[in-house]
ZADRENMAR-168616 format. One line per 5 residues: number of its first residue (from 0); for each residue x, y, z of C-alpha. Coordinates in steps of 0.2 Angstrom, whole numbers, plus 2048, in hexadecimal, padded with zeros to 3 digits. Layout:
BEGIN
NUM) X:Y:Z; ...;
END
This chain:
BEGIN
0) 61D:0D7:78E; 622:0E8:78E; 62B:0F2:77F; 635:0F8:78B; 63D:0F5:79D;
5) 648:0FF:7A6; 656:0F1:7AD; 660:0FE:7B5; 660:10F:7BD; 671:116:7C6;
10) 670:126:7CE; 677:12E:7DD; 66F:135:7ED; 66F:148:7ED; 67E:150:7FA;
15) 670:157:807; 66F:14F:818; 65C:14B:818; 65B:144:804; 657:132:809;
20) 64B:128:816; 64B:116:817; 638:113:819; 630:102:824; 62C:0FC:812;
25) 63D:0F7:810; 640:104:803; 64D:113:802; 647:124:7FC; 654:131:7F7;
30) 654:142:7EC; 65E:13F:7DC; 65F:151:7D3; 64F:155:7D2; 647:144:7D2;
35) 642:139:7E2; 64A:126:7E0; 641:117:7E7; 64D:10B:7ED; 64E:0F9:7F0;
40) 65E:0F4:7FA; 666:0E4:7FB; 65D:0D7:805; 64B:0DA:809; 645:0CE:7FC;
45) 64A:0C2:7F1; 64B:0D3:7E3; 65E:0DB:7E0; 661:0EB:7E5; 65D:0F7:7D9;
50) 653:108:7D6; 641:105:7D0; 638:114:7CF; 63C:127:7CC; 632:135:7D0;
55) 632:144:7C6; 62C:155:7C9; 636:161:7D2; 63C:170:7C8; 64D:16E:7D1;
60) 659:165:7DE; 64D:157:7EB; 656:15D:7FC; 64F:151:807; 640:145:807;
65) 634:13C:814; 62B:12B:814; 61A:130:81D; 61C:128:82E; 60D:11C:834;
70) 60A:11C:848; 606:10A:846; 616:106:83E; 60E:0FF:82F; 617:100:81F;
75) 619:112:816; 611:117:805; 610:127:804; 620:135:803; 625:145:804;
80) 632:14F:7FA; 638:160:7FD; 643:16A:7EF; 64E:17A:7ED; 63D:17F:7DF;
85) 637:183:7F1; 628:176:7EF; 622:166:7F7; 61A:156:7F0; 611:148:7F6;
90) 614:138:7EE; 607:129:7F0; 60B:117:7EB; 5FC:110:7E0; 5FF:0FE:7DE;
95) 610:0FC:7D3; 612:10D:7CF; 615:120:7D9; 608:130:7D6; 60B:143:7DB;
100) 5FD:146:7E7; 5FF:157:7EC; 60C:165:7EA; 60F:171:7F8; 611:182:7F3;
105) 614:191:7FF; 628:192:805; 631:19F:7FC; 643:198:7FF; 64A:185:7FD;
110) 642:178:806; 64F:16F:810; 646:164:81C; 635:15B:81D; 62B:150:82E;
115) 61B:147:82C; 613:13E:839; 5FF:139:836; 5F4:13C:846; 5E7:12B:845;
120) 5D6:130:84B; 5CF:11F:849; 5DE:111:850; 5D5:104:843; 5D5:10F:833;
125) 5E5:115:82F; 5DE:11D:820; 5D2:12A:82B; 5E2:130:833; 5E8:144:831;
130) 5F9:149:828; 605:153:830; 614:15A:826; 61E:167:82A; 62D:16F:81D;
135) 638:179:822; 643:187:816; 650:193:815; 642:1A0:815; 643:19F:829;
140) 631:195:829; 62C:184:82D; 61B:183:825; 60E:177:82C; 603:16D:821;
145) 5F3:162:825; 5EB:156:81B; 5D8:14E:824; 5D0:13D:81C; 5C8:144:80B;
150) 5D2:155:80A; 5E1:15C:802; 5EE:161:80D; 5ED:172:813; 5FA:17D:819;
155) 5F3:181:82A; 602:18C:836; 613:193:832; 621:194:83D; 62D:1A1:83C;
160) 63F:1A3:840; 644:1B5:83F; 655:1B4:836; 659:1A3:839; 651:191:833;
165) 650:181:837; 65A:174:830; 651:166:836; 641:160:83D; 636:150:846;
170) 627:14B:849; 620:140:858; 610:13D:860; 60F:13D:874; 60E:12D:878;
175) 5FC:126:87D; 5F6:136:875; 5F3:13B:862; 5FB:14C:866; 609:14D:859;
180) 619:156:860; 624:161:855; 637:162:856; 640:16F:84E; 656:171:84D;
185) 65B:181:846; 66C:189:844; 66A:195:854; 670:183:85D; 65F:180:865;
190) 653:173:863; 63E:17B:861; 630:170:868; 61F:174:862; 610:16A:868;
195) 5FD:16A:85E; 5F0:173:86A; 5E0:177:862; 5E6:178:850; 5F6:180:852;
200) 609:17A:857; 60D:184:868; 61F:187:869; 622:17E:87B; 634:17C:882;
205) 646:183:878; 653:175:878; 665:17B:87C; 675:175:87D; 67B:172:86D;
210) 689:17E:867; 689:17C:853; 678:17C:849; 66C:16C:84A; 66E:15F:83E;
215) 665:152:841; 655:14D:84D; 64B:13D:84E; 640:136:85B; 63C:126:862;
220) 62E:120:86F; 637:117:880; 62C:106:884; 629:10E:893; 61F:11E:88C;
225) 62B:12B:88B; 633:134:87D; 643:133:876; 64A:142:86B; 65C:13F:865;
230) 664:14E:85D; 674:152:856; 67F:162:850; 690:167:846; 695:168:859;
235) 69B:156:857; 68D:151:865; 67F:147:867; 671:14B:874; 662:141:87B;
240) 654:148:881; 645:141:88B; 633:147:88B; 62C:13D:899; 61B:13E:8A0;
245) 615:145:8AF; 605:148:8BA; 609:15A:8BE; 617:166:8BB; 622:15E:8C8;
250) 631:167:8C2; 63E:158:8CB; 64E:152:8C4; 64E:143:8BA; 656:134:8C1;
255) 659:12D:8AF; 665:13C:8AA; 66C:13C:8BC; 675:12B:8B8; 679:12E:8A6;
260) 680:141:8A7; 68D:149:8B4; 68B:155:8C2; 690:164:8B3; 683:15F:8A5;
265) 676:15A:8B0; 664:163:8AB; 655:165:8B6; 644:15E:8AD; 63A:16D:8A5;
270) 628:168:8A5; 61B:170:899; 609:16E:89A; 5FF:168:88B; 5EA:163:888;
275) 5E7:154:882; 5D2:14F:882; 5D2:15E:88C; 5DA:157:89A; 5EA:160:8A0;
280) 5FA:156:89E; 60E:159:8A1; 61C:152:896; 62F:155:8A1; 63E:158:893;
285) 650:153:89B; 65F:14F:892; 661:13F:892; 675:13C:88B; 682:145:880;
290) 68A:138:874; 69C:13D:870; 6A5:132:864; 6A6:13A:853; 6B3:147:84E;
295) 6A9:152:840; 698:157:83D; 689:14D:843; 67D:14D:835; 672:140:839;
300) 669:134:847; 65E:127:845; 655:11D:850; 654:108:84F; 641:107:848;
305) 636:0FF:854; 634:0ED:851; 622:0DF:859; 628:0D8:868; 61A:0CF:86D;
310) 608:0D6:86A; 612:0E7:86E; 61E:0F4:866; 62E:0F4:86D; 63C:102:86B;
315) 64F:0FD:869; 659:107:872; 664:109:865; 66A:11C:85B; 675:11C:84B;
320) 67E:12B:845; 687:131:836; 693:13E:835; 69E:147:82A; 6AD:13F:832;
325) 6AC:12F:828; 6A3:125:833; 692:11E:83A; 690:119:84D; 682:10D:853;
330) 681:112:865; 676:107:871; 671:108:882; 679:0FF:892; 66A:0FE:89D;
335) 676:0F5:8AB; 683:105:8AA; 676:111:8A6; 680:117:898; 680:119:885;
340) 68F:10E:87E; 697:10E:869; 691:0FD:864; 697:0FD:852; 6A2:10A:849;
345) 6A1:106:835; 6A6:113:827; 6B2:117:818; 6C4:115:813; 6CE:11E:805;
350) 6CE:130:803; 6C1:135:7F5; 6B4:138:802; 6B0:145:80C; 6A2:13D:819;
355) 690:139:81A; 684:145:819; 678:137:81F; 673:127:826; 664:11B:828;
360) 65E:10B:82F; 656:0FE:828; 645:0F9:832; 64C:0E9:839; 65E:0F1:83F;
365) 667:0E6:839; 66E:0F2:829; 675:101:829; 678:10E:81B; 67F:11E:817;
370) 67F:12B:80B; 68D:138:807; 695:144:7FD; 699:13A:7ED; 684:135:7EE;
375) 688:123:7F0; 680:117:7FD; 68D:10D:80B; 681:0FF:811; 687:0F4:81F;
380) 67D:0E4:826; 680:0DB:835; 685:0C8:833; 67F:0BC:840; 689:0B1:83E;
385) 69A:0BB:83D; 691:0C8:84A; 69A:0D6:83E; 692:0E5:831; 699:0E2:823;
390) 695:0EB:811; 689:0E5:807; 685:0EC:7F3; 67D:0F9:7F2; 676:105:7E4;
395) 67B:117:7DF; 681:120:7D1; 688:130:7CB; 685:140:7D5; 687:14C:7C6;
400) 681:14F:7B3; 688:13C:7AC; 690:145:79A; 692:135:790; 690:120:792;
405) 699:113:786; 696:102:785; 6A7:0F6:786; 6AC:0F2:773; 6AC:0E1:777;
410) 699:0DC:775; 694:0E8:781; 695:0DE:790; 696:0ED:79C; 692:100:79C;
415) 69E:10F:7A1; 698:121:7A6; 6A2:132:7A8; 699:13F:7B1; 69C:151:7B7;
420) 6A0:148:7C8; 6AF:146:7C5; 6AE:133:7C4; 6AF:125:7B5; 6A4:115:7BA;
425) 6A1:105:7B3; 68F:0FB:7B5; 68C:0EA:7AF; 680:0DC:7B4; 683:0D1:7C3;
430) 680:0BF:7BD; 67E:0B4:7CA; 676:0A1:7CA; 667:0A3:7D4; 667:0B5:7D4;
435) 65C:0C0:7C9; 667:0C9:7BF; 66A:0DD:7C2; 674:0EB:7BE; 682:0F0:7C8;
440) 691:0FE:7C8; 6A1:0F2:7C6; 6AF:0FD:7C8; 6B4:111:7CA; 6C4:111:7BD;
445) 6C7:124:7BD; 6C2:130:7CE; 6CB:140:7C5; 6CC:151:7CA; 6C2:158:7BC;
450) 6B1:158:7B6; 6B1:149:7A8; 6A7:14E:798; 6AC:140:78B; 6B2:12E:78A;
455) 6B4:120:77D; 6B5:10E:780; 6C5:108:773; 6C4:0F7:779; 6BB:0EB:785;
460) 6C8:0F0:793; 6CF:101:78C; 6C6:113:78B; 6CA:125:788; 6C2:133:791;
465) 6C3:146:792; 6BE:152:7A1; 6C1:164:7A0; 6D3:164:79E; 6DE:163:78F;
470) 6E4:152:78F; 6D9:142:78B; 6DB:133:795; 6DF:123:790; 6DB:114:79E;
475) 6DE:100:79D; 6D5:0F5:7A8; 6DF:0EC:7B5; 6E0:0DA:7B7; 6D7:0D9:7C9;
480) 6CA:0E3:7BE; 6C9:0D5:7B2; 6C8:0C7:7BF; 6B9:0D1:7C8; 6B0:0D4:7B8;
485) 6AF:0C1:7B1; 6AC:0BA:7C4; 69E:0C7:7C6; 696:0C9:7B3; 698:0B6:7AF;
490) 6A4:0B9:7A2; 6B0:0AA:79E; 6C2:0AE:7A4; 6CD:0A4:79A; 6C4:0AD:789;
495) 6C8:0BD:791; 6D9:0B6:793; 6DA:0B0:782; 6D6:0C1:77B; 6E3:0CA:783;
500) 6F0:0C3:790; 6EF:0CA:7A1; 6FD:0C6:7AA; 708:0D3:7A4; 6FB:0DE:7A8;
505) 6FA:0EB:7BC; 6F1:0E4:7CC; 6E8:0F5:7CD; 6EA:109:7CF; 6EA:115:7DC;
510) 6EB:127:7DB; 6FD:130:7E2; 6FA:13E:7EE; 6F6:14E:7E5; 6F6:143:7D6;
515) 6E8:144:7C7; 6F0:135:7BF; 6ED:121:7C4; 6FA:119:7C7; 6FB:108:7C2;
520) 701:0FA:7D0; 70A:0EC:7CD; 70A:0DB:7D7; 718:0DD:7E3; 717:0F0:7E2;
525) 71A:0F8:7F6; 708:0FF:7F2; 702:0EC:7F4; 709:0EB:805; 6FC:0EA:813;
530) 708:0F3:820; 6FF:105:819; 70B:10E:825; 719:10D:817; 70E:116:80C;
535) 707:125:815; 70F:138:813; 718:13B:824; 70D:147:829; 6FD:13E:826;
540) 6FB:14E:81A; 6F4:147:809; 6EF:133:80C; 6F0:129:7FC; 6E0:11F:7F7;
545) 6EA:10F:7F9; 6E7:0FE:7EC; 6E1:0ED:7F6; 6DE:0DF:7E9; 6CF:0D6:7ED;
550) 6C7:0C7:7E3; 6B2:0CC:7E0; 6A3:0C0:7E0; 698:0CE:7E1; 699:0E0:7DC;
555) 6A5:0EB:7E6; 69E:0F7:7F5; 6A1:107:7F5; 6AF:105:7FE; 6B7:0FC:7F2;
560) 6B5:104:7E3; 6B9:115:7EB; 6CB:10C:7EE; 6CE:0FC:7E3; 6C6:0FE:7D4;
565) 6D1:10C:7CA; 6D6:109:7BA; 6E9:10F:7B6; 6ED:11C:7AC; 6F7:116:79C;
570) 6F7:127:790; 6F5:13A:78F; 6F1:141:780; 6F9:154:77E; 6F1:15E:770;
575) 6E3:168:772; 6E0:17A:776; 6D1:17A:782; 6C7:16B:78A; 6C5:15C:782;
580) 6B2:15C:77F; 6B1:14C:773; 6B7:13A:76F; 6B6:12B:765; 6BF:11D:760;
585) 6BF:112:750; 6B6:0FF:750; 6C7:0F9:751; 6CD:104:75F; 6DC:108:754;
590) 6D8:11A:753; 6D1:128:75E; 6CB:139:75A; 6C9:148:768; 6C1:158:768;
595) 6C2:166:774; 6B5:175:776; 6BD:184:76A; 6B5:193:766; 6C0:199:758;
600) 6C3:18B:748; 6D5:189:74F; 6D1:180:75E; 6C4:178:756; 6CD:16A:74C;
605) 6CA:159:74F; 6DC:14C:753; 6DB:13A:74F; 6EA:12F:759; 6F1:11E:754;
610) 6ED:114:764; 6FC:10B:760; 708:116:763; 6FF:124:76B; 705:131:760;
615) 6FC:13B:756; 6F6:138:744; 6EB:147:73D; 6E2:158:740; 6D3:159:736;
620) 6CB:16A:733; 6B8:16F:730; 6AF:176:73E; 6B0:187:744; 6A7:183:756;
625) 6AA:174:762; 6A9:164:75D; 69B:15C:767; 69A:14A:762; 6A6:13F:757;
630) 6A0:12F:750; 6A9:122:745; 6A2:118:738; 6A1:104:73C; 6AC:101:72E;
635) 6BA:10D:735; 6BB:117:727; 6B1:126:729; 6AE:132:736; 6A2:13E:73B;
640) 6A1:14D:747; 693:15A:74A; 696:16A:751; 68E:17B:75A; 692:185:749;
645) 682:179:743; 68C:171:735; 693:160:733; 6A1:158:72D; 6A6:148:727;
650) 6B8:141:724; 6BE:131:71B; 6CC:126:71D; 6D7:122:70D; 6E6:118:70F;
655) 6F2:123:71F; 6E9:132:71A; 6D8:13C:71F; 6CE:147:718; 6BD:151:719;
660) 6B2:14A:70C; 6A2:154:70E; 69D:164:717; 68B:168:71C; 68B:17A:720;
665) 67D:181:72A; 671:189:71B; 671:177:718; 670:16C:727; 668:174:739;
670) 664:183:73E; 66A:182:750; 67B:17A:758; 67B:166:755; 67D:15D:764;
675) 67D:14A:75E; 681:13D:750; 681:12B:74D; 684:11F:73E; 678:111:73A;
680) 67C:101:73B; 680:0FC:728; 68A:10E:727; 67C:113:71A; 678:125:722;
685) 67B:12E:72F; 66E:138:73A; 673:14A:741; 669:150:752; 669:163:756;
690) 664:16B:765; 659:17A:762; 650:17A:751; 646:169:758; 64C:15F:74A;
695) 653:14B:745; 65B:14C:735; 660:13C:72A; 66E:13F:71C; 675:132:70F;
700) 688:132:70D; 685:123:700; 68E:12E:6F1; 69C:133:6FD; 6A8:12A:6F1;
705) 6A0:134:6E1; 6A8:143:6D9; 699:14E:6E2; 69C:149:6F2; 68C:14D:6FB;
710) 681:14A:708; 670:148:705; 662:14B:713; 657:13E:70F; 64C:140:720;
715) 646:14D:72D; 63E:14B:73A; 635:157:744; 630:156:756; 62D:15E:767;
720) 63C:164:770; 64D:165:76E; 659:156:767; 668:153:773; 66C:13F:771;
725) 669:134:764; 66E:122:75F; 66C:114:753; 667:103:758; 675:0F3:752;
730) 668:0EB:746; 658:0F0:739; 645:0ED:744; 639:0E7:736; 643:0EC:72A;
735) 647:0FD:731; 654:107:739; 650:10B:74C; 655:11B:754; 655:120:764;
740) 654:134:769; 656:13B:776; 650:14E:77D; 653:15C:784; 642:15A:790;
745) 64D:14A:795; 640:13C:78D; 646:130:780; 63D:12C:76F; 63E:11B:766;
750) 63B:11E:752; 63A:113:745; 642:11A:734; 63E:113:724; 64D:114:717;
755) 640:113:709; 636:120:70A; 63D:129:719; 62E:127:724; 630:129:738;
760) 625:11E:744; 627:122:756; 626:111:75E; 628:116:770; 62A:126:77B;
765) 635:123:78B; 62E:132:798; 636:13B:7A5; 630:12F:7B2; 639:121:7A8;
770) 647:12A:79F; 64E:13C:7A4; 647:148:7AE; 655:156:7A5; 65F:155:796;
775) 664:145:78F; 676:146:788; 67C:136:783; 671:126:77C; 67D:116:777;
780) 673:105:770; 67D:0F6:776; 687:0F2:769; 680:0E2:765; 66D:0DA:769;
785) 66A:0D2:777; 66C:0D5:78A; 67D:0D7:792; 67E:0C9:79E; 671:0BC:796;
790) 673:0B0:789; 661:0B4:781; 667:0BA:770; 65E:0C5:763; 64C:0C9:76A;
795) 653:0D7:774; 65B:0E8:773; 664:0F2:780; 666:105:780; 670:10E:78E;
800) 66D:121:790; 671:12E:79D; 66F:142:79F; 66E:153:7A9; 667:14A:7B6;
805) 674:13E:7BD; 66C:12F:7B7; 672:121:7AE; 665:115:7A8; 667:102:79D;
810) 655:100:793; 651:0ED:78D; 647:0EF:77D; 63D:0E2:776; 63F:0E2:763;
815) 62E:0D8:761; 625:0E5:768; 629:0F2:75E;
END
């Protein structure tokens, strides 16, 4: 067994049209900053969804990525990434785990769109078959790259643009051929068709018609042998081509887009010639259809995968689209009317959205997903038995730097995230009998208007937070909330109840129009009602996100916890100068300290609030910098900040009254600005992180109640990049304290610290590919051993952690193996 295991990974999908691909392995690739997520939705196997792998090795954002597409349909295992670091990599899947295979270097502009296609040269070895990829960039290039059995891939042609570039690009063969065609959508409107002769892509017809820049192209092989190429534009349209085959260059009309396209749209075949086992052969493009039915930009189409029919492939006649407007359309063909008709229509509700960016099919059609601005997926399946899409649970995360993460107070049954996305989100397990246990996000309390920077939990169902704003935030947790969490987490309701009474407690929140606040929403509020007319502004100017109580067996959609899952506002707390940069609260969540950046000793004094009565009870003096982190002691009594002046403080309770006790100054302490600080367990020491000089420090505040008053550094520790998180685990392992560190580079340390003698012994070093491929800024150990969700007790540890690079991650340590 393993020392550790990664249970849980939430990040969200990068906002770029092209930054995901559903593959025919039944996995979801997506850019996630500058990593590359493998996926698992819900339902392909009897495994939750969840995120398994990350690949890291862009130097910047993943824009879109490719599974290498087989022309026998079989399943994927190799990728492609390309990234604004102007590079593109190949990934290979070698058994359980994922390997960079090649990096792509020559673009000297962002990569924002890749097409594979593998040309086989032997139909029963798939292995002797010849890689094609083609990248395009905003250098006005779509380089072409070649990879034969036994070689590295090659760059072999580059296509150039003039001023303009493509935004978008497919690959095909010609079918009963191995001669790969090349489509190309660029933001002159027009639509590029290249075919391989002799080595080199021939540009052969231009595409018009569109009247907006190319979005989207995809293309699919008709049972019959011809070609399919569906495009679509910020026009709003969606065209249909066909590439049929011909004997000679005939030049007729086709009959097909004669019955499917009016007198005024109508276009004559254009026939081009091209050598195939040098014999001369003709492919006919028409347009086939224009699909109107969405009412913003079109960025994506997809065709239904190709699915055995027999001893045969056949192709489904079936297009999905996703657009900016909301929505996604599955559009089929009527082969009796000769027309395309809207089958489904599925997509969001509330008003924190702003459309999808994407949208993808799952290799049996019978799920559809979408991605969007706010980087989270929208799966729906189709039911047979209902005959209806309906949402299904899906993955995600953050789509920002995540700032800080807090377990509940409670015995860490859940985990709560603020990020520079402007969101605060809850995960906890989903425990279900039968049902492998996994991580999902629970609710969304807080969608505010501000970046988030800060939060602390005060108790199992209350938390502070503060963005950059002067205020700090103070949310309690709605009863539909509480329901959903002990229905979903397997946590007994009537001892939640016996805790803290809910019936006096709101249904919910919603956020007014123009408002930052949550409102909180009683039963029998008009906000309940289901006739939504009564609520909306009369000139459908600024739609509230409206509250719809609904009772969870499972984790919320996306749906819902964009609409149903806020968290109502019950306190703002006035006080500070500039942004509130740093929070914590007491064990006994009777007392809460804040922070706010200040770059003058002024603003840079620390307030402590009674929770009681929300006024407030001190100012504390001391630094001359911002505060970056606030700890208390587990006893309540002391606490501790660090700051950017490089000097720390530490301030005690005694009776009403507070009062700084000991001041390291920087001669004394590090040598560059301290980012982090935690207390042990047994309140013994404290352990001071620092950003720049490299350096873990230990200090002993034993003889803080002396007449010296002062802080001993009983422990350095020196290592190889710069400190940005740190944390002490809730118990001693063998007799020692366990610290976990997190750094700059974005991997996490486990160490070992021996009180005695003040030795360091790294136990276990979590890399890039299993922690954070940036910055790590916040590491929390579950307050107590054991598993959230599981009854196994003592044998485990839990340590959640997130950073730079919009990741949150929950880490199961075995103590026994360390």
């Amino acid at each position: 067994m393993a020392t550790i295991n990664t249970c849980y990974i939430s990040c969200g999908s990068n906002r770029t049209p092209q930054s995901a691909d559903w593959g025919r392995n039944n996995l979801i690739c997506y850019g996630s900053c500058r990593a590359v997520a493998i996926y698992r939705p819900e339902g392909w196997s009897t495994k939750p969804a969840s995120v398994i792998y990350t690949l890291t090795g862009h130097q910047d954002r993943v824009n879109c990525v490719q599974w290498i597409w087989n022309p026998d349909n079989s399943n994927e295992d190799e990728l492609v990434s390309g990234s604004v670091d102007k590079t593109v990599r190949v990934w290979r899947q070698e058994g359980d785990e994922y390997s960079l295979t090649a990096t792509l270097k020559g673009h000297t502009g962002t990569v924002n769109a890749v097409a594979t296609v593998k040309v086989c040269t032997n139909v029963i070895d798939n292995n002797s078959a010849t890689v094609y990829i083609a990248t395009a960039s905003t250098d006005s290039t779509v380089r072409i790259w070649r990879r034969e059995l036994g070689k590295d891939f090659e760059e072999v042609q580059v296509l150039t643009f003039g001023t303009g570039f493509v935004l978008t690009a497919a690959f095909s063969l010609i079918p009963d051929t191995n001669v790969p065609v090349l489509a190309c959508g660029a933001d002159d409107s027009k639509i590029h068709l290249y075919v391989l002769q002799e080595g080199q892509f021939v540009k052969k017809r231009v595409l018009t018609g569109h009247e907006d820049w190319v979005r989207g192209l995809e293309f699919a092989v008709e049972d019959d042998g011809d070609l399919l190429l569906a495009s679509c534009s910020q026009d709003h349209f969606i065209r249909i081509w066909r590439l049929a085959r011909r004997d000679s260059n005939t030049g007729t009309t086709s009959s097909i887009s004669s019955l499917s396209l009016d007198e005024d749209i109508k276009m004559r075949e254009n026939t081009f010639a091209f050598h195939h086992n040098d014999v001369e052969r003709f492919l006919a493009v028409s347009l086939e259809s224009v699909l109107s039915g969405h009412e913003n930009w079109i960025y994506t189409v997809k065709w239904q995968p190709q699915q055995m029919k027999g001893n045969r492939w056949h192709q489904p006649m079936t297009l999905l689209s996703a657009s900016m407007d909301k929505t996604m359309i599955v559009w089929q063909f009527d082969v009796a009317a000769g027309v395309w008709l809207e089958k489904v229509r599925v997509g969001e509700v509330g008003g924190n959205s702003l459309g999808f960016y994407g949208g993808l099919m799952s290799p049996d059609g019978q799920s559809i997903l979408a991605h969007g601005y706010h980087g989270a997926f929208h799966q729906w399946s189709y039911q047979q038995s209902t005959l209806t899409w309906v949402s299904t649970v899906t993955g995600g995360g953050h789509f920002a730097s995540v700032q800080d993460v807090d377990w509940d107070r409670d015995g860490g049954e859940f985990l709560v995230s603020v990020s520079e996305d402007q969101t605060t989100r809850i995960h906890a397990p989903w425990v279900s009998p039968g049902r492998e246990t996994c991580w999902y996000e629970l609710a969304r309390p807080q969608i505010h208007g501000y970046d988030l920077q800060c939060l602390s939990m005060i108790s199992r169902y209350q938390f502070i937070s503060g963005a950059d704003e002067k205020v700090a935030r103070v949310f309690h947790a709605p009863r539909n909330f509480i329901d959903n969490f002990c229905q979903i987490c397997g946590v007994p309701l009537d001892s939640e109840l016996k805790k803290k009474p809910v019936s006096s407690l709101p249904e919910g929140a919603s956020v007014p129009a123009l408002g930052l606040s949550n409102k909180a929403i009683f039963q029998g509020d008009d906000s309940l009602k289901t006739d939504r007319e009564l609520q909306r502004h009369p000139n459908e100017q600024y739609p509230d996100v409206y509250f719809t109580p609904v009772a969870l067996t499972a984790p919320p959609s996306e749906e819902n916890l964009l609409q149903n899952t806020l968290w109502p506002e019950t306190q703002k707390l006035y006080g500070h100068g500039y942004e509130v940069f740093a929070l914590a609260s007491n064990p006994a969540g009777t007392i809460v300290a804040t922070a706010c950046k200040a770059s003058k000793a002024e603003f840079a004094n620390i307030l402590l609030w009674d929770t009681s009565t929300w006024r407030q009870i001190a100012s504390l003096e001391g630094a001359t910098l911002t505060v970056t982190q606030l700890a208390f002691s587990h006893s309540g009594q002391y606490l501790l900040a660090v700051s950017r002046d490089r000097t720390w403080s530490l301030y005690q309770q005694t009776g009403e009254m507070w009062e700084r006790v000991i001041s390291v100054d920087k001669k004394r302490s590090h040598s560059r600005i301290i980012w982090a600080c935690c207390w042990t367990h047994e309140d013994i020491s404290t352990t001071s992180q620092c950003l720049r000089d490299k350096k873990a420090m230990v200090w002993s505040v034993s003889s803080v109640t002396g007449e010296s008053r002062a802080a001993e550094a009983v422990s350095g520790l020196d290592l190889s990049d710069s400190v940005t998180a740190v944390d002490s685990a809730p118990c001693t392992v063998r007799g020692q304290y366990l610290f976990a560190i997190g750094l700059e580079s974005g991997q996490i340390l486990l160490y070992r610290w021996y009180a005695k003698d003040g030795s360091w012994t790294c136990c276990h070093t979590l890399t890039q590919s299993n922690a954070h491929h940036l910055a790590v800024k916040r590491l929390r150990f579950r307050p107590r051993p054991g598993q959230s969700g599981s009854s196994e007790a003592g044998s485990w540890l839990q340590l959640a952690s997130c950073g730079l690079d919009h990741a949150v991650k929950v880490y199961n340590i075995n103590i026994s193996k360390l």
